[in-house]
C-alpha positions as CSV (number, residue, x, y, z in Angstrom):
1,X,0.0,0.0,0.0
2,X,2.9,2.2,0.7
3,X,3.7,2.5,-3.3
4,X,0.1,2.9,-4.0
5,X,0.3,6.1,-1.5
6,X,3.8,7.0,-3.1
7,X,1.9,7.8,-6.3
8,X,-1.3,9.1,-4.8
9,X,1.0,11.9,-3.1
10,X,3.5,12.4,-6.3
11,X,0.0,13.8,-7.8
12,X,-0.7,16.6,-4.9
13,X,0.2,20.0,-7.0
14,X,1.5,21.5,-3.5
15,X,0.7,24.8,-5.0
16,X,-2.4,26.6,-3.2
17,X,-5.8,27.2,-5.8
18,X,-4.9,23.7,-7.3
19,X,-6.8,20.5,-6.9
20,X,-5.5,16.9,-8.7
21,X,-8.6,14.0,-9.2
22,X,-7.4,10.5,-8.9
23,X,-10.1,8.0,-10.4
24,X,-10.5,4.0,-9.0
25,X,-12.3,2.0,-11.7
26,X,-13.4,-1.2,-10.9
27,X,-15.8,-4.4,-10.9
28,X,-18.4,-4.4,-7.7
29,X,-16.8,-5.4,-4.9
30,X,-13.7,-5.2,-6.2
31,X,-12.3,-3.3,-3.1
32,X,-12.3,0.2,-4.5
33,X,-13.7,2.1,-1.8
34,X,-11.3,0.4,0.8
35,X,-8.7,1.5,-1.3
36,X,-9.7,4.9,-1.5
37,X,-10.1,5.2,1.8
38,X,-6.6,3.8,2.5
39,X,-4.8,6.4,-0.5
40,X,-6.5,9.2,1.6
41,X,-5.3,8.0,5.0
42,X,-2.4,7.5,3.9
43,X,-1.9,11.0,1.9
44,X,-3.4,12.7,5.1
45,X,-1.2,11.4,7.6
46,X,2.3,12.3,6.0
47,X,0.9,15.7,4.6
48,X,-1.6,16.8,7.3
49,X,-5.0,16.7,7.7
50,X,-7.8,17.8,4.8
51,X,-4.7,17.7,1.7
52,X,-7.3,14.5,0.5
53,X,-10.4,13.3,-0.1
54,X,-12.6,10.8,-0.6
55,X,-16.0,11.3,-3.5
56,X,-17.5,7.7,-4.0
57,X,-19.3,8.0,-7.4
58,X,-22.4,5.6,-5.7
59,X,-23.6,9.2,-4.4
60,X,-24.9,9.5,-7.7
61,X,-27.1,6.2,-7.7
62,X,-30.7,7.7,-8.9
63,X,-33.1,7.2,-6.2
64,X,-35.3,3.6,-6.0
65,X,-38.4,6.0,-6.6
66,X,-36.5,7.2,-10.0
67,X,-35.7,3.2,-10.8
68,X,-39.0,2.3,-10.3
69,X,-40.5,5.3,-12.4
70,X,-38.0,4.3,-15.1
71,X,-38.4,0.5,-14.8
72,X,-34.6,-0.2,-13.3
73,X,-35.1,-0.9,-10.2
74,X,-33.8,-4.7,-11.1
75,X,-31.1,-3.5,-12.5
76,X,-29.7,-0.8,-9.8
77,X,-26.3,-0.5,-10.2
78,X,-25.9,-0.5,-14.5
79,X,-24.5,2.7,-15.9
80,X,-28.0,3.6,-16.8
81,X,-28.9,4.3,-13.2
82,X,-26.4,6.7,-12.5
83,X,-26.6,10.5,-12.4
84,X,-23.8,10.6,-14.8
85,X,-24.0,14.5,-16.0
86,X,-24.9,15.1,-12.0
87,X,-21.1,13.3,-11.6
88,X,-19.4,15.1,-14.1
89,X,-20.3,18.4,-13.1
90,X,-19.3,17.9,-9.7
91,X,-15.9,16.6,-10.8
92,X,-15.6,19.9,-12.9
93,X,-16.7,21.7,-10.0
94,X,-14.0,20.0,-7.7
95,X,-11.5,20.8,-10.2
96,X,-12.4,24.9,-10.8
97,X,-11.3,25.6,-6.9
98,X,-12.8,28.4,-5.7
99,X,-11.9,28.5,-2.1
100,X,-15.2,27.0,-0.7
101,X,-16.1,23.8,0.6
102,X,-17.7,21.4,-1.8
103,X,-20.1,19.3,-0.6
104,X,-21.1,15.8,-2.5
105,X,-24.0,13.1,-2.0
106,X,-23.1,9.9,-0.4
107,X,-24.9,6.1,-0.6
108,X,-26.0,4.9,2.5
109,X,-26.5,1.2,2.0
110,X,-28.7,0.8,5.2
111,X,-31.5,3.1,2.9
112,X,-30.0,1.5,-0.1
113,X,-30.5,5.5,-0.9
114,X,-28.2,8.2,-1.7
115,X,-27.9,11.1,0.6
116,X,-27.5,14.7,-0.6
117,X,-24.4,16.7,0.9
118,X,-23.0,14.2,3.2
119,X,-19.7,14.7,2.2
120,X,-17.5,17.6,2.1
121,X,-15.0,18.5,0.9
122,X,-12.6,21.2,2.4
123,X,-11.2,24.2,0.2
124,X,-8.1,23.2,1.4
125,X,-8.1,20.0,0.0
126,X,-5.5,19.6,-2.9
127,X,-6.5,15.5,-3.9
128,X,-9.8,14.3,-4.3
129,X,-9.8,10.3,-4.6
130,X,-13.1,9.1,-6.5
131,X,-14.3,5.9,-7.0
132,X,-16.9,3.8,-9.4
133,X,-17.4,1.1,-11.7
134,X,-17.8,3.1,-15.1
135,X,-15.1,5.6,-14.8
136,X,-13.1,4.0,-17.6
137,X,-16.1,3.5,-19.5
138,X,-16.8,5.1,-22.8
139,X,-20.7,4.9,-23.0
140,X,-23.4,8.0,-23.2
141,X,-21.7,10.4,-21.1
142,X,-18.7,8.4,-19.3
143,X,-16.5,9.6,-21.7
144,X,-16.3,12.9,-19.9
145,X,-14.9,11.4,-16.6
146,X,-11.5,10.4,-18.2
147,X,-10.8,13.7,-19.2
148,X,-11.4,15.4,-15.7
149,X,-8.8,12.4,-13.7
150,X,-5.1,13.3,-13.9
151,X,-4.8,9.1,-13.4
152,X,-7.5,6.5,-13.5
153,X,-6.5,3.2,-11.9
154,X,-8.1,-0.3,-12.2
155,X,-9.1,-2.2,-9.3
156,X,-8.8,-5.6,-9.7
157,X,-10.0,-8.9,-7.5
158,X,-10.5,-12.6,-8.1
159,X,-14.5,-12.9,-9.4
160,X,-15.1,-15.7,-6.9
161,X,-14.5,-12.9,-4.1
162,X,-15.7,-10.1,-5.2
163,X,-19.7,-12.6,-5.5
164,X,-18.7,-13.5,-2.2
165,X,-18.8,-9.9,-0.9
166,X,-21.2,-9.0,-3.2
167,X,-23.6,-11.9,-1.4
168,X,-22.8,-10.7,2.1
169,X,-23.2,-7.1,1.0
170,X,-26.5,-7.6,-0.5
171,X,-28.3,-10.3,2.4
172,X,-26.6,-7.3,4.8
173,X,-29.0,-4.7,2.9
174,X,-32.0,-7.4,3.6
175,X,-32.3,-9.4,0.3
176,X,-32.5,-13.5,1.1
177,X,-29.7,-15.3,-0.2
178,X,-32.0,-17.0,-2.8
179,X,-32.5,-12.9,-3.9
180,X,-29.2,-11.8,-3.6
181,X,-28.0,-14.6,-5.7
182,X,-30.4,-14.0,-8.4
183,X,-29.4,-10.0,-8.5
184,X,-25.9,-11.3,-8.5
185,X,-26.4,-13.4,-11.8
186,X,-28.9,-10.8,-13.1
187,X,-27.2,-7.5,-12.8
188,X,-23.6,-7.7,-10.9
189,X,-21.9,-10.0,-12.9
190,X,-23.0,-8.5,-16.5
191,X,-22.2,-5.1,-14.9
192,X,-18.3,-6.9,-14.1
193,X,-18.3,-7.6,-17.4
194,X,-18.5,-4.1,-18.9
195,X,-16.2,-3.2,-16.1
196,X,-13.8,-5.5,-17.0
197,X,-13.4,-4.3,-20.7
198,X,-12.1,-1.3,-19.8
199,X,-9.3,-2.1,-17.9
200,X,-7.0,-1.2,-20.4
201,X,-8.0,2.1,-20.4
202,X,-6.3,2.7,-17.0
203,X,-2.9,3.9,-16.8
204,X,-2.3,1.8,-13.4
205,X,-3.4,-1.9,-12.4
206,X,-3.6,-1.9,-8.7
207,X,-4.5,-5.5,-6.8
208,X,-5.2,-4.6,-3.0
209,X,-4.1,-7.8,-0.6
């Protein structure tokens, strides 16, 4: 982890009115949030406090009544049931520093809901680690992300793995395991797939332990 923080810290301009984005693409489950998590830590405790943070891209999950109006609710999770031009303009706004806090939705997976403005970040704040499946993606709208990262990385995981935290993640959230294994073969592993193909549009292949 220490190399992985090594480069997450080479990006930090060090130069005040700046801000660097560092994007985690990944398969579900594939441990990209830990990561994120750890990257910011990590750049925080050698270059104090607030220099990173941490915008998940789930904040931008449309609401189950929005799935439900638009017929997705089965598939929750597919790059059709994103906010995606809701997540690129915060990215742009993130990057046009203005010397104010910036606040960003969250997912809370108790509500299996998103949760306007529970994350801020400070104007101090010269990294912003995000993290999603599509960021590599190059469907309706996706595209933009890529240009807004200074790096993209891929998160990679063994498939047998990431279904087994997938399965405890989803009979967590209140599905049987009869339901979560359906959703699995139904929606998580086709959404893997697509995730999978873009891996070699990352500059950097990163396999957490």
């Amino acid at each position: 982890m220490s190399v992985e923080v090594d480069h997450a810290i080479a990006l930090v301009p060090g130069i005040p009115a700046r801000r660097a984005l560092l994007g985690l693409a990944g398969a579900p489950a594939a441990g990209k949030s830990t990561l994120a998590r750890s990257l910011v830590d990590g750049v925080n405790a050698r270059l104090g406090p607030d220099t990173a943070a941490y915008v998940p891209m789930d904040g931008f999950h449309l609401s189950n009544i929005q799935l439900d109006r638009l017929g997705l609710r089965d598939r929750k999770g597919a790059p059709d049931t994103f906010d995606i031009d809701g997540y690129v303009s915060l990215l742009r706004r993130l990057r046009a520093w203005h010397g104010r806090p910036v606040y960003a939705p969250n997912f809370d997976r108790a509500l299996d809901e998103p949760v306007a403005a529970a994350i801020v970040v400070p104007a101090a704040t010269q990294l912003v680690v995000t993290e999603g499946n599509y960021l590599a993606d190059s469907g309706p709208g996706w595209g933009e992300v890529r240009d807004l990262l200074d790096e993209l990385w891929f998160v990679e995981a063994p498939a047998g793995l990431r279904e087994r935290r997938l399965l405890e993640r989803h009979v967590q959230g209140g599905r049987t395991e009869a339901e979560a294994r359906a959703f699995i073969a139904a929606s998580e592993r086709p959404n893997a797939a697509r995730v999978e193909a873009t891996r070699a549009a990352c500059g950097r292949v990163v396999r957490p332990a």
